[in-house]
C-alpha positions in Angstrom: -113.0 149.6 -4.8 -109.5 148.0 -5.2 -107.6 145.2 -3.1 -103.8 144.3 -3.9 -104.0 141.3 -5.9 -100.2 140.7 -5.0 -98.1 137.3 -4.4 -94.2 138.9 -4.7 -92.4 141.6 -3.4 -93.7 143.9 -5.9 -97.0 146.2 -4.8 -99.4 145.9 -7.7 -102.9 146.9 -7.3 -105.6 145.1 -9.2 -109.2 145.5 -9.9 -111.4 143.1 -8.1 -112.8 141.8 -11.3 -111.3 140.3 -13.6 -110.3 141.4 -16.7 -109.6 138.4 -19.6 -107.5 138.3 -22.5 -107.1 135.0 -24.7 -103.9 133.6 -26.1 -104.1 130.9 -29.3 -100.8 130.2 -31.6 -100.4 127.6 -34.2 -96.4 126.7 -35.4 -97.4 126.0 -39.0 -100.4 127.0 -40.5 -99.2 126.3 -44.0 -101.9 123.1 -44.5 -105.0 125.5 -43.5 -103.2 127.7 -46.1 -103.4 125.3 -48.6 -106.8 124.2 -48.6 -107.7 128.0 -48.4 -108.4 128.0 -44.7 -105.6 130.0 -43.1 -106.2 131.2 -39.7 -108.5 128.5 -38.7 -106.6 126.6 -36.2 -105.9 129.5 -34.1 -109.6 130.9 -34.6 -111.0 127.3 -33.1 -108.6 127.5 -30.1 -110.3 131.0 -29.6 -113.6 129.1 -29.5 -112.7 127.0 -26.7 -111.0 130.1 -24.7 -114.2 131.9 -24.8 -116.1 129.2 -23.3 -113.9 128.5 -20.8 -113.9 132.4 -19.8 -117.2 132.3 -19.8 -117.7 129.4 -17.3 -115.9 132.1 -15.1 -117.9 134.6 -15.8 -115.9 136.4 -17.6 -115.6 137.8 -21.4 -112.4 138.6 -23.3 -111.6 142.1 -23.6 -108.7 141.4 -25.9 -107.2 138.8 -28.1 -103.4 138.2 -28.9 -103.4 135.6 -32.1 -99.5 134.4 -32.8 -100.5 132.3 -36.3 -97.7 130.1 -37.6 -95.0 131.2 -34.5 -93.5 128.0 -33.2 -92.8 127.9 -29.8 -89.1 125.8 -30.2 -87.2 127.5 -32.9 -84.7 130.2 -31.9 -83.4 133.2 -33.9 -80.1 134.8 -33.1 -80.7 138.7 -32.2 -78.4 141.0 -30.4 -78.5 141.8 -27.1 -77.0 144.0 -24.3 -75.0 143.0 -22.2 -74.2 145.1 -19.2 -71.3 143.4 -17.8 -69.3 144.3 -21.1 -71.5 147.4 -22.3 -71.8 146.4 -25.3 -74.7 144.2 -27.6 -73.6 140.6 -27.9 -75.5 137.9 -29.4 -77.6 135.6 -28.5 -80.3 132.8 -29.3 -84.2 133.2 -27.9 -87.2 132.5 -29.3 -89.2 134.9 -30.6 -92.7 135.4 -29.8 -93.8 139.0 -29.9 -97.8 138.5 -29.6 -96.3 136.2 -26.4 -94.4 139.1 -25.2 -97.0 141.5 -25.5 -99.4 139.5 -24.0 -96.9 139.0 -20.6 -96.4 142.8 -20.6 -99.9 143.5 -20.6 -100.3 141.7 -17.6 -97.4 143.0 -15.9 -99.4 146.3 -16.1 -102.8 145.1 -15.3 -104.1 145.9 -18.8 -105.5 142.2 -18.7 -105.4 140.3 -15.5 -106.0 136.9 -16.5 -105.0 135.4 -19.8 -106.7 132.1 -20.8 -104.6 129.6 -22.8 -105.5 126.6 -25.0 -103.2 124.3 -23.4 -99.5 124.8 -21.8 -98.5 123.0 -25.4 -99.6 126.0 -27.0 -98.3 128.5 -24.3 -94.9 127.4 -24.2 -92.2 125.0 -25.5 -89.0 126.6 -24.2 -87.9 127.1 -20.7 -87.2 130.8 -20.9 -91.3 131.5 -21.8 -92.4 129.4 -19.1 -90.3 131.4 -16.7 -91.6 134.5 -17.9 -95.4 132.8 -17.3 -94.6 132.2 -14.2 -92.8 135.7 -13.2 -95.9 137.2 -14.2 -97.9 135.2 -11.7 -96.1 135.2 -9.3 -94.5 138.7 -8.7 -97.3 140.8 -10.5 -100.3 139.3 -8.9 -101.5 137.6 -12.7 -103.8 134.8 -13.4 -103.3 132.1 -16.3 -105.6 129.3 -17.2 -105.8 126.8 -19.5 -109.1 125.6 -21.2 -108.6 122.3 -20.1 -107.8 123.0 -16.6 -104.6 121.7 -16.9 -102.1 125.0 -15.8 -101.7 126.2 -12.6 -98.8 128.5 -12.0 -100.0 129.6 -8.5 -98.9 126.7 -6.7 -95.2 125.1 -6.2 -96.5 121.5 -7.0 -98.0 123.4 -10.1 -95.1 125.3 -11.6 -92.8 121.8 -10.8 -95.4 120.0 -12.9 -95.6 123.0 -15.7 -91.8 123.3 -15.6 -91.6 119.0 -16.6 -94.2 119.2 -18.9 -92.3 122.3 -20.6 -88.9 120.4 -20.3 -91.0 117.3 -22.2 -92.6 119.2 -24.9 -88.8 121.1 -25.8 -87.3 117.9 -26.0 -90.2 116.2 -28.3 -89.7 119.2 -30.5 -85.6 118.3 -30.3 -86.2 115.1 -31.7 -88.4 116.2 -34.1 -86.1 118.5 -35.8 -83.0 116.0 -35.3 -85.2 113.5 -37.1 -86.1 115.7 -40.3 -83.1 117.1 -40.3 -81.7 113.5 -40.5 -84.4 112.7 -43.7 -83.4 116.5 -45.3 -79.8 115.4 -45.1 -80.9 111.4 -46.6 -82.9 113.5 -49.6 -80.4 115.8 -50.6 -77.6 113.2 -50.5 -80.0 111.8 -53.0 -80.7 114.6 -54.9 -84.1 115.4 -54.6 -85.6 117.9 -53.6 -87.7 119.0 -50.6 -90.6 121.0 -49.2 -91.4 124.6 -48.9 -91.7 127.6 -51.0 -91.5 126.6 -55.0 -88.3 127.6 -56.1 -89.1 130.2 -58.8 -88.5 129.1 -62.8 -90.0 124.9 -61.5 -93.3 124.3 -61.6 -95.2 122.6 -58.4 -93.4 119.3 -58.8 -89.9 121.3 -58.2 -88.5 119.2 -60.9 -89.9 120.5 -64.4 -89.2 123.8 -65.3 -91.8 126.1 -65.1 -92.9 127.3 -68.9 -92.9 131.0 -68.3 -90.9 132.0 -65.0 -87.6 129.6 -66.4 -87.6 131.6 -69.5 -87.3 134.9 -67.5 -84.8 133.2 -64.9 -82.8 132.6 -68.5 -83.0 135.3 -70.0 -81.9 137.5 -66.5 -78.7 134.6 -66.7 -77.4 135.4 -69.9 -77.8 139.5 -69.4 -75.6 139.1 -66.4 -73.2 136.6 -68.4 -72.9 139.5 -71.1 -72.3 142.4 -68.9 -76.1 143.7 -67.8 -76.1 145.4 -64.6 -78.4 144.0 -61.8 -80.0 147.5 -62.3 -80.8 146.9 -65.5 -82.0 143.1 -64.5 -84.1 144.9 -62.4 -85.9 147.3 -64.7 -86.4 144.5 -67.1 -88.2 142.2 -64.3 -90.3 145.6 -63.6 -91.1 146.0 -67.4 -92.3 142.6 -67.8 -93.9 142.9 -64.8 -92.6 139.8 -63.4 -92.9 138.5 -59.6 -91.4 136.3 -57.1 -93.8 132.8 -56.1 -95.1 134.9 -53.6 -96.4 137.6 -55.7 -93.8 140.5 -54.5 -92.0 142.3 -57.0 -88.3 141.1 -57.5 -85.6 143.6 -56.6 -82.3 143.2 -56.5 -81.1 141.0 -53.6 -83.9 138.3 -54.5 -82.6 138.7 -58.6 -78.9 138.1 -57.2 -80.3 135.0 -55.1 -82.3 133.6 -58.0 -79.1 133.5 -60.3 -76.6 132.8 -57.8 -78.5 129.8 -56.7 -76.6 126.2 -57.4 -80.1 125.2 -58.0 -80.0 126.6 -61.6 -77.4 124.3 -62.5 -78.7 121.0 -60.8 -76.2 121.3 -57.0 -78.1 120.5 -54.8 -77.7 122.1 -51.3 -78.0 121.7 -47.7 -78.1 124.1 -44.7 -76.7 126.8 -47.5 -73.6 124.4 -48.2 -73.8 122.5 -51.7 -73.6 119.0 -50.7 -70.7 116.8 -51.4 -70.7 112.7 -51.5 -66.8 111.5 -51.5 -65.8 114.9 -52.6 -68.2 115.5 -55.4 -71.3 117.8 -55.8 -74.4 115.8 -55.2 -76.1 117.1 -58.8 -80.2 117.1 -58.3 -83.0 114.7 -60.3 -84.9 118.2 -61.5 -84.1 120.1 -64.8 -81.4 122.5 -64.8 -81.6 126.5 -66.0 -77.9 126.5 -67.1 -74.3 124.4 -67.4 -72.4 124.0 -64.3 -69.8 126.5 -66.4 -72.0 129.4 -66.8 -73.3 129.0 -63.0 -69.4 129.2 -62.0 -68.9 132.2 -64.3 -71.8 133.9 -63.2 -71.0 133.2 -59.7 -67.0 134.0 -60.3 -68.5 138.2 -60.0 -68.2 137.2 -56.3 -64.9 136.6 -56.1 -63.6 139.1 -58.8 -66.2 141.7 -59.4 -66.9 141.9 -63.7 -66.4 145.3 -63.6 -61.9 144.3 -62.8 -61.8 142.4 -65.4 -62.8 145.0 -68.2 -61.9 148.2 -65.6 -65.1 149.5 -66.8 -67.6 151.4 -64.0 -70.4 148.7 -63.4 -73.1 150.8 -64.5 -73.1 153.3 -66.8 -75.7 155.9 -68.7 -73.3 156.8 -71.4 -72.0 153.7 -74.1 -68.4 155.3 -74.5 -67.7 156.3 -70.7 -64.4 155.1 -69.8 -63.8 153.6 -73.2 -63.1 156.9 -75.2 -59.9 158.9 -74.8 -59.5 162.4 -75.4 -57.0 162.4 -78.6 -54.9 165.0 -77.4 -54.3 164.3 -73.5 -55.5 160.6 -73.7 -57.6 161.3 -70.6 -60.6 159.3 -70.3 -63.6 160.8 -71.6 -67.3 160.9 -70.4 -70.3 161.6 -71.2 -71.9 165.0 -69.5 -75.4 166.8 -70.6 -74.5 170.3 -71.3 -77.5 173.4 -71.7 -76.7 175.6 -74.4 -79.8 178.1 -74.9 -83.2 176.5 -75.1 -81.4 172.6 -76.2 -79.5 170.1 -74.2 -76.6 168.5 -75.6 -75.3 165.4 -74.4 -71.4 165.0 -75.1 -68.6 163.3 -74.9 -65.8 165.8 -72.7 -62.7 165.8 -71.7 -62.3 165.7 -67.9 -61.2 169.5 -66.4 -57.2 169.3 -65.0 -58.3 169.1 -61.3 -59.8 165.2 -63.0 -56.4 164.2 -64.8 -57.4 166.1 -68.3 -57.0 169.5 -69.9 -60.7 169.8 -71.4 -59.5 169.3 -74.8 -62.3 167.8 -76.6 -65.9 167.6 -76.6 -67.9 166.0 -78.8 -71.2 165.2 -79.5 -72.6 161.3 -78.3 -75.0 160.0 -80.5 -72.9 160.6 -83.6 -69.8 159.2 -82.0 -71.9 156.6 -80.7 -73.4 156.1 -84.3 -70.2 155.7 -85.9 -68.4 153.0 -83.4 -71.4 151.0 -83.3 -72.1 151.1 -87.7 -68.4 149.8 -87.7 -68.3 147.4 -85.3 -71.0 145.5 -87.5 -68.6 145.9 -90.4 -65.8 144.7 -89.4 -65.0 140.9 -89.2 -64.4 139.6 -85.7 -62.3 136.3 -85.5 -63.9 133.0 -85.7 -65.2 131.4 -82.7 -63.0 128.5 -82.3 -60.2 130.5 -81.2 -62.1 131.5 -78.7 -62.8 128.3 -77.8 -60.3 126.3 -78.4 -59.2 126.1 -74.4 -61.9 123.2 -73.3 -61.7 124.1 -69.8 -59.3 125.5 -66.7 -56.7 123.8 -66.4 -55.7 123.7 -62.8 -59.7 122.3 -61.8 -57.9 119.2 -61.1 -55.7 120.9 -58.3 -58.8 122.6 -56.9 -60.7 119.6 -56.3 -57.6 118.2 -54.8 -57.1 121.0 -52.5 -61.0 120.9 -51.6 -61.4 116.8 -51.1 -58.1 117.2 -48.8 -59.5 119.4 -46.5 -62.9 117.1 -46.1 -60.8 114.3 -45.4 -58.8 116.5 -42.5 -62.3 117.5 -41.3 -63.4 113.6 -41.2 -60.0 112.7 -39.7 -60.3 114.6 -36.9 -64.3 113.3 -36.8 -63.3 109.9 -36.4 -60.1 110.8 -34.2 -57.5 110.1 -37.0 -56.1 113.5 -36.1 -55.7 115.9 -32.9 -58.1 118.7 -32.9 -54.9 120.7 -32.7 -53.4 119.2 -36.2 -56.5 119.9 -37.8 -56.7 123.8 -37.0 -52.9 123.8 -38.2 -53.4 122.4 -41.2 -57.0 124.1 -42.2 -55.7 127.4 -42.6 -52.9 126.8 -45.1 -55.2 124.5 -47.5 -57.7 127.3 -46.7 -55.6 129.6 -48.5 -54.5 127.4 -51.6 -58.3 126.8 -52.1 -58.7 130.6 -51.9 -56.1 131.3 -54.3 -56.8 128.8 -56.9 -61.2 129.9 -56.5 -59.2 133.7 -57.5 -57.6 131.7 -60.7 -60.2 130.2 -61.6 -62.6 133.6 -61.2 -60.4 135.6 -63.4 -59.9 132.6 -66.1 -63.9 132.5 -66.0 -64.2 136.3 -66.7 -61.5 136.0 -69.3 -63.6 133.5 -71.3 -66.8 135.6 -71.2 -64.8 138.5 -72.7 -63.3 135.9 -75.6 -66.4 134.7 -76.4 -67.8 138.4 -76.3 -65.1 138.9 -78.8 -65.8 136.4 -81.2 -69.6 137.1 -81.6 -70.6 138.9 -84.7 -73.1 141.1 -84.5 -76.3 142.7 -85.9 -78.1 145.6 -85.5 -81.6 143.8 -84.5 -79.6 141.9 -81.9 -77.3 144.6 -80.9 -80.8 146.5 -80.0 -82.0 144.4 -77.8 -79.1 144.8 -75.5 -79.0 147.4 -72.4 -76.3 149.8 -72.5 -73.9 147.8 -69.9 -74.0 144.4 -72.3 -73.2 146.8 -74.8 -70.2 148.0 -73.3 -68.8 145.0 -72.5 -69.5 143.8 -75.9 -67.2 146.9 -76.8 -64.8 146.0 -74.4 -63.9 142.5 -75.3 -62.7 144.1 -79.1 -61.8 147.8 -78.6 -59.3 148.9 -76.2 -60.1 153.0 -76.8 -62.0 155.4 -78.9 -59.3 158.1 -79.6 -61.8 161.4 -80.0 -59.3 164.2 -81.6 -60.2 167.9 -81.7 -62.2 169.7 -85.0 -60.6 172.8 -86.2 -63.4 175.8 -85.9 -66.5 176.3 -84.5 -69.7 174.9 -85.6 -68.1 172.6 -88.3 -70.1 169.1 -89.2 -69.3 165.8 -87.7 -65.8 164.3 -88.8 -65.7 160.5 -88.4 -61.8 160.9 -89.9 -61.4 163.0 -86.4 -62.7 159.3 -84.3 -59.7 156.6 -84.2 -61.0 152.7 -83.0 -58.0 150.8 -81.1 -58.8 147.4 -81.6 -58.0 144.6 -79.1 -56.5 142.2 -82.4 -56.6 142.2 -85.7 -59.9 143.1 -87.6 -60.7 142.9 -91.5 
């Protein structure tokens, strides 16, 4: 036997009895967390909401648990918007558990949900709306343990929509008020809550003794050419993991190095923060020099791979760096089958690719001869690589940079129209685009004269993967001429391989 349970315009039919689900959310659960005790908050509410079912009768047939979900914070998502036809987006709050919960009563899965309090059912406007649709049009029954919700009613749902408006604007000046101390600390240079940054140690100011010496390491194999693939493997190798215990891959490896953090900036809402014009520098030890956090970051803004027109990775050490003596095509390295043997050689590319398949020639002797004489021959001292003490147009980039703050605080403190502000921002936009270009390509040009002034070793030149060693190559070798061997089947010729240095060797 079934009766409409029905207060809208919508026919829904209900079961007499009632069937009970509980609802319990916490926003943060990260203290239970930390004394080992996660989940508790939300298991106590589920306590009281199975006592309070029960003074109705009634038991909980299911239980929707949304553990650290705050109730306030919105997320931009897309949407669809059916006046335009097309997805737009928009700001909610997202509470799936919530959701589910609302949808289950909609279709009479659950009939009447019980609630710790309408603090822990809703905080925004939107979700109490959605409460109350449910109620109200589908015949649905919400309770709160301490009796204090009642959606049935217009005197109730005025008093639940108040409360609501209350609790959202509490949570408003909560976030306005530690967003206000965030803002006071990084101006100050210390640093805050949450996750421990990876390479510091609890305190966030002393490096941690074993994750800071991988962090370095991964900085100076990007600084001398490694590709993040190659980052990668050696993370895996080591077998080496995030604070949180997940593998590192590459988009957390390029946030890890590209992080301001590494070289003391301190930042703020993603920006790095700025008192009078000049980077607030954090009280915790660094990883690396404000120089090699702007040439690592300069890849950004001029990919490494321009400034030596090299491919970013590569399997072969000689791709794109020999030349086919004949043609002068570049040459690259192919595996080739002949019988019951693989042979991995260095060709030139067929006509359809720019050569004439002139030469081919076999890698690991080729490779054995440019590397045995690149640790014989003497580089150029290190001073003249050196000698330039820094970029000299930084001056003209800070300018550029504290100009445009001061337009932006003009027009803050209503120096300046609105209107001569967004005239003025895009030209000083540009200069500051420019000269950040400048300075990107001056950056890579420094790695590759230092690069060209290090002498090396074989037990050094070992440890490096096979993009470092290219650009090693690179900075001192413009082409490895590889001419043609007359006959078939003769021995290697090293008189047949020609090095075209960048400068002079001895």
């Amino acid at each position: 036997m079934s009766t409409p349970r029905h207060r809208g315009p919508l026919a829904v039919v209900r079961p007499v009895e009632e069937i009970w689900g509980d609802y319990n959310r916490i926003s943060d659960d990260s203290q239970n967390k930390a004394r080992g005790e996660a989940g508790s908050g939300v298991a106590r509410q589920g306590l009281d909401a199975a006592g309070a079912i029960a003074l109705r009768g009634g038991v909980a047939s299911k239980h929707y648990v949304e553990d650290d979900t705050s109730a306030f914070k919105q997320k931009r998502i897309m949407r669809f918007d059916p006046i335009s036809g097309k997805e737009r987006p928009v700001y909610r709050v997202i509470r799936p558990v919530w959701q589910a919960m609302l949808q289950d009563l909609r279709d009479g899965v659950i009939t009447s949900a019980m609630v710790y309090d309408l603090d822990r059912m809703a905080r925004d406007p939107r979700d109490l709306e959605d409460a109350i649709e449910v109620v109200e049009h589908f015949g649905a029954t919400i309770y709160g343990v301490g009796g204090d919700i009642d959606l049935t009613t217009d005197n109730g749902r005025f008093a639940a929509r108040l409360a609501v408006s209350m609790a959202n604007k509490s949570s408003a000046d909560t976030r306005r008020r530690v967003t206000r101390k965030h803002l006071a600390l990084s101006t100050s240079g210390m640093p805050v809550g949450g996750p421990r940054p990876f390479g510091w140690s609890d305190d966030r100011l002393t490096l941690h003794p074993v994750e800071s010496v991988h962090l370095r390491r991964w900085i100076d194999m990007s600084l001398h050419g490694a590709s993040w693939s190659e980052i990668v493997m050696d993370s895996q190798t080591r077998g080496v993991t995030g604070t949180r215990g997940r593998p590192m891959v590459k988009s957390s490896l390029r946030q890890l190095l590209f992080s301001p953090r590494n070289c003391g900036y301190r930042m703020f809402h993603g920006e790095i923060v700025k008192v009078d014009g000049a980077q607030v520098v954090g009280q915790w030890e660094t990883i690396c020099t404000t120089d090699e956090w702007d040439a690592l970051t300069s890849s950004r803004i001029i990919p490494r791979s321009q400034s030596t027109g090299l491919p970013r990775t590569a399997k072969y050490l000689l791709s794109g760096i020999a030349r086919c003596g004949v043609c002068k095509s570049r040459m690259r390295g192919v595996r080739r089958r002949v019988g019951e043997k693989n042979y991995d050689s260095y060709v030139c590319p067929p006509r359809a690719e720019g050569g004439k398949q002139c030469v081919a020639r076999n890698i690991a002797e080729v490779d054995r001869l440019v590397t045995d004489t690149l640790m014989e021959v003497k580089l150029p001292p290190a001073g003249a690589a050196s000698a330039s003490a820094g970029w000299d147009r930084q001056a003209a980039l800070t300018s550029a940079e504290a100009r445009l703050e001061g337009y932006v605080q003009d027009a803050a403190r209503g120096k300046i129209t609105d209107s001569m502000l967004y005239r003025m921002l895009p030209i000083i936009e540009e200069e500051i685009s420019e000269l950040q270009k400048v300075k990107a390509a001056w950056l890579q040009s420094r790695n590759q004269r230092m690069l060209a002034t290090t002498t090396w070793d074989a037990a050094t030149w070992g440890k490096l993967t096979v993009n470092q060693k290219r650009g090693a190559l690179s900075a001192v070798i413009l082409a490895v001429e590889i001419h043609p061997v007359e006959g078939v089947g003769r021995p290697f010729d090293p008189t047949k391989i020609k090095i075209v240095w960048r400068g002079e060797v001895s």
